[in-house]
N, C-alpha and C positions, 0 to 999 in steps of 0.2 A: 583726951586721947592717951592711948595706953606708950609708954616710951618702953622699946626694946633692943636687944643688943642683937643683930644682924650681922655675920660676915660676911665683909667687901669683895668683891672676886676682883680678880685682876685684868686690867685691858689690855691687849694685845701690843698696839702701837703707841698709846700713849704720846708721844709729841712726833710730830713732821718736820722734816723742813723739805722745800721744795723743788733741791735738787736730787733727791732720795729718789731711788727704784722702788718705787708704792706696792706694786706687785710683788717684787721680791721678798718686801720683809712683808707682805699680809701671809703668803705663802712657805716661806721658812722661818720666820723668828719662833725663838722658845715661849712656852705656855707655860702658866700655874693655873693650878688647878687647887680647886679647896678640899676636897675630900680625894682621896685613890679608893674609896670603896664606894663608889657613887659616881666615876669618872663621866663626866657628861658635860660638854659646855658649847655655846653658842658663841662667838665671836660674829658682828657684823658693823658693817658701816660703809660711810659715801666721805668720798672725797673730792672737791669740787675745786677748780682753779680753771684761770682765764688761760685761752689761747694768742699767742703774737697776734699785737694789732688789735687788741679788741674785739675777734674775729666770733667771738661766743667762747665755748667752756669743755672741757674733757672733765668728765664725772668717772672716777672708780668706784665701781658699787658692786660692793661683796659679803660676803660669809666666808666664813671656816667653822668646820663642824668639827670637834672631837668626839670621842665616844670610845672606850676603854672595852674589850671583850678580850676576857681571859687574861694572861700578861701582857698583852701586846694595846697599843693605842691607835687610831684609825685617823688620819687627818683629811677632811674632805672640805677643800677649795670650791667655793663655786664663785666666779671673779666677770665682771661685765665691765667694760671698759665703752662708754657714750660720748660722742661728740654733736655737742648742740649750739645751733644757732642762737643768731642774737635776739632774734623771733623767737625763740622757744624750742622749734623742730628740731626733731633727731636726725642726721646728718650722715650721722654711721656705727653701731652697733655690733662689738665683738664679745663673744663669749672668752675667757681668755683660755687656750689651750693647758694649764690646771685644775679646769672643772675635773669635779668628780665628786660623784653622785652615791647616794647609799647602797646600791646596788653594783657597783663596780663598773666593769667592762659595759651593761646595758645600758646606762645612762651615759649616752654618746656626745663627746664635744660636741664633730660635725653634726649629729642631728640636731641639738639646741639652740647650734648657733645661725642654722636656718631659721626655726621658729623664730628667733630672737631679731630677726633680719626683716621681718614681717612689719617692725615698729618703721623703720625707715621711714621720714616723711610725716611721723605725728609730731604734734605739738605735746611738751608734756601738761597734760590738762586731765579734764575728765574725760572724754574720748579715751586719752592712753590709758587713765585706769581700767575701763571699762575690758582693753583689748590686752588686759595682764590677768587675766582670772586663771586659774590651773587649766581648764579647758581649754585655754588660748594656748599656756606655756608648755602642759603636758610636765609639769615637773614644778613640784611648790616651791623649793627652794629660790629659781628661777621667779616665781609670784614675786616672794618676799624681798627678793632685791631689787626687782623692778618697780615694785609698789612702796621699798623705801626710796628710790630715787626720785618718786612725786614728792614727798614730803623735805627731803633734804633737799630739792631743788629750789621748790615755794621758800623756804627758813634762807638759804642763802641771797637768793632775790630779795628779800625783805631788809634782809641785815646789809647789804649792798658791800661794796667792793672797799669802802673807804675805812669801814667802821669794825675791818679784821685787822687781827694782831699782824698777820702777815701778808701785806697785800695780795688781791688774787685768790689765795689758798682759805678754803673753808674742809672743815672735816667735823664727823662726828663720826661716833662709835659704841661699842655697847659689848658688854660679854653679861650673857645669863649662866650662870654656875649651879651645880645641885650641891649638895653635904647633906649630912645626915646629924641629930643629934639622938639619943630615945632609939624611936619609933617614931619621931617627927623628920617630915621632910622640908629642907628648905630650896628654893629656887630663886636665886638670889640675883640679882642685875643692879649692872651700872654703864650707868650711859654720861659721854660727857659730850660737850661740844669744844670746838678748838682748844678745850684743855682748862676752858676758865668756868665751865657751867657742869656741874657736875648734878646725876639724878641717882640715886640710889633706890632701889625698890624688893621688894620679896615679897613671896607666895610661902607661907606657913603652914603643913597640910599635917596636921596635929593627930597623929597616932595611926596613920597610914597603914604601916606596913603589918597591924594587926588586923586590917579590914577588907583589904584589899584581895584580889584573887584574878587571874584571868579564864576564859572561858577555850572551848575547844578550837574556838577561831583565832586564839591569839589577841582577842581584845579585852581590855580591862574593865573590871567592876568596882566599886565600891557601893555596896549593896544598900548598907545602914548609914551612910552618912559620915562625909568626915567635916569637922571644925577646917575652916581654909582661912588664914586672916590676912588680906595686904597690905603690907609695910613699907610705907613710903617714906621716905630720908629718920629711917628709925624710928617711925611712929605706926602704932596700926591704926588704919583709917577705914577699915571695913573688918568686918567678919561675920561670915554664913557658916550652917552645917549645910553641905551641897552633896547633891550625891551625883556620883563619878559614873554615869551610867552609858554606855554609847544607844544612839538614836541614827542610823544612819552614817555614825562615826561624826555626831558633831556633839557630843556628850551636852544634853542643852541645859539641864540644873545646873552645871557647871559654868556654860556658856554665860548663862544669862549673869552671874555670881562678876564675870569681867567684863562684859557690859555696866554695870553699875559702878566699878571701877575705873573703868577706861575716862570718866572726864575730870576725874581728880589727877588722875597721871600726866594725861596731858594738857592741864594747865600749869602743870611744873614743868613738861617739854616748851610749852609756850605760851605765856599765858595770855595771850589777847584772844584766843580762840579760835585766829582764821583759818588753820590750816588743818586739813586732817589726818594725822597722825600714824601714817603708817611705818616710819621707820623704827620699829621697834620689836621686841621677842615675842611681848606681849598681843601680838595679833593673833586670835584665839587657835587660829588651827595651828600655826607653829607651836604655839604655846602646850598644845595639847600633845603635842609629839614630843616634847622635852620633856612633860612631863611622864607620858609613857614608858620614855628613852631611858629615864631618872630612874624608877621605880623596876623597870624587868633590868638592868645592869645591875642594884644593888641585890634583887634578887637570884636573878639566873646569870650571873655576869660571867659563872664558870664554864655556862653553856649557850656558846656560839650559836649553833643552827637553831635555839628556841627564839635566843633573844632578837634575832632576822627575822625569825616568824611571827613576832609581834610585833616590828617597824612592819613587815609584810601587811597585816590588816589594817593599819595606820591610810598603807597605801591605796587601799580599797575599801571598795562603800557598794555597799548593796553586794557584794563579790563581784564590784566592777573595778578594774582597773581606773583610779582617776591619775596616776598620770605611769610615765614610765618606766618606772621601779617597781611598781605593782603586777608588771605584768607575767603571767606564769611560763606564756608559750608563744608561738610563732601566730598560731591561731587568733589570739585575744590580741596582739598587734595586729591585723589584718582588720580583727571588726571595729575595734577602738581607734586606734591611731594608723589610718594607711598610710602614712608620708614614713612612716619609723622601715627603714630598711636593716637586715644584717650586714649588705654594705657599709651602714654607717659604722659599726660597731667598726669593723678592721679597717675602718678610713679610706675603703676603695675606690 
């Protein structure tokens, strides 16, 4: 395997203790960032401790998005706060009133935190992955944190309560970062657990920005094929020339390229197998939006309403609204999502 030199991004919170306001500092602590002409980064993670008595567990399971347009920097919270029994069941479910969404005022606490009210009473199993799909949540973000709290549930259960550094408290984390070096694009992540298991990883997309182009809809091509290689703790362990094509908005050359990566990754998250690995950036369609997010910033990052217009197609498939932030009008909530009121938006 080929050794290469990667830069580290920076994590967010880095250590706990667990008389800390968890929300407070996922929501206001300062950020580094690797590049400012590529501003882009994913912060996410679950944090798990026991309730008095034994009683089962409160799990914080969030994201924070940055994303750099023009001089200005965007911070977008999306924060679930879970309390589950000692069966498994969910118990009670809050969105935390810092959500916010890529699309501002439309992605409504109150509406999410209905949806999100819906889980009450599952077990976290396969059942509850089944009822986290973007159709279920109407908002991916919302996916990707509910679909890492299966995984950082299962890793905490396994490692049990004895065999953490801090009794009770379990955490992991993760930031994916963009830079730029050339014309090569990196997407850079690290993920740690309680601070003593550390995974570094990257997406090397080798001469990109001479290839690349988006189309009248806002969605990206790469026409001829770019060299992608994935680099795991500094070493590349794959490389394809994939071409960056959308199908339905699920770009599948590409798709298939982290598929074939995905069981080397996570047998560094975990290596017995058992568990399936969704706490991570690297879940294809996230993964597919940071990489969009990376690429139209470093290009059009001086222009605001293009670079919206390209998360906008992100958001839709087929010029269907899939969840919503994608959506244009009063109309397309009516036939997509009837539960979504204007009510919700002014909290009436």
């Amino acid at each position: 395997m080929e050794s290469v030199s990667v830069r580290q991004p920076f994590l967010l919170l880095n250590t706990l203790d667990k008389d800390e306001d968890f929300i407070k500092k996922i929501v206001e602590k300062n950020y580094n960032l690797l590049d400012d002409d590529v501003a882009m980064a994913r912060f996410r993670g679950n944090i798990i401790y026991q309730l008095p008595g034994n009683t089962g567990v409160e799990i914080i399971a969030w994201q924070r998005n940055i994303l750099k347009v023009r001089s200005g920097y965007s911070s977008a919270p999306c924060i679930l706060v879970l309390r589950v029994n000692e069966s498994g069941k969910i118990e009670s479910i809050d969105v935390d009133p810092s959500f916010r969404g890529s699309k501002g005022i439309v992605c409504s606490h109150k509406y999410f935190d209905k949806v999100v009210k819906k889980l009450i009473g599952f077990k976290i199993d396969n059942l509850y992955l089944s009822k986290t799909k973007t159709s279920d949540t109407h908002c991916f973000h919302l996916t990707e944190v509910l679909r890492g709290v299966f995984t950082a549930y299962k890793i905490f259960l396994n490692e049990g309560y004895d065999k953490l550094e801090h009794p009770g408290l379990f955490y992991e984390e993760e930031n994916l970062n963009s830079y730029v070096e050339g014309n090569d694009l990196y997407l850079s992540g690290l993920q740690a657990y309680n601070n003593n298991k550390l995974i570094q990883y990257a997406l090397k997309f080798e001469d990109i920005f001479n290839k690349v182009c988006f189309d009248e809809n806002g969605a990206m091509h790469v026409y001829n094929g770019v060299k992608v290689d994935f680099i795991l703790n500094n070493e590349v362990v794959k490389s394809k020339i994939v071409n960056i094509n959308p199908k339905d908005n699920s770009y599948p050359n590409f798709s298939e390229f982290i598929v074939e990566c995905m069981p080397i990754f996570e047998k560094a998250i975990e290596a017995s197998g058992k568990f399936k690995i969704f706490n991570t950036n690297t879940y294809i369609f996230a993964l597919i939006g940071l990489l969009t997010q990376a690429v139209a910033v470093k290009m059009f990052g001086h222009n605001y309403d293009y670079v919206f217009y390209i998360i906008n197609n992100i958001q839709r498939i087929n010029n269907v609204p899939s969840c919503i932030g994608g959506l244009l009008n009063q109309d397309e909530a009516d036939r997509f999502f009837p539960e979504f009121k204007f009510s919700d938006i002014f909290g009436i």
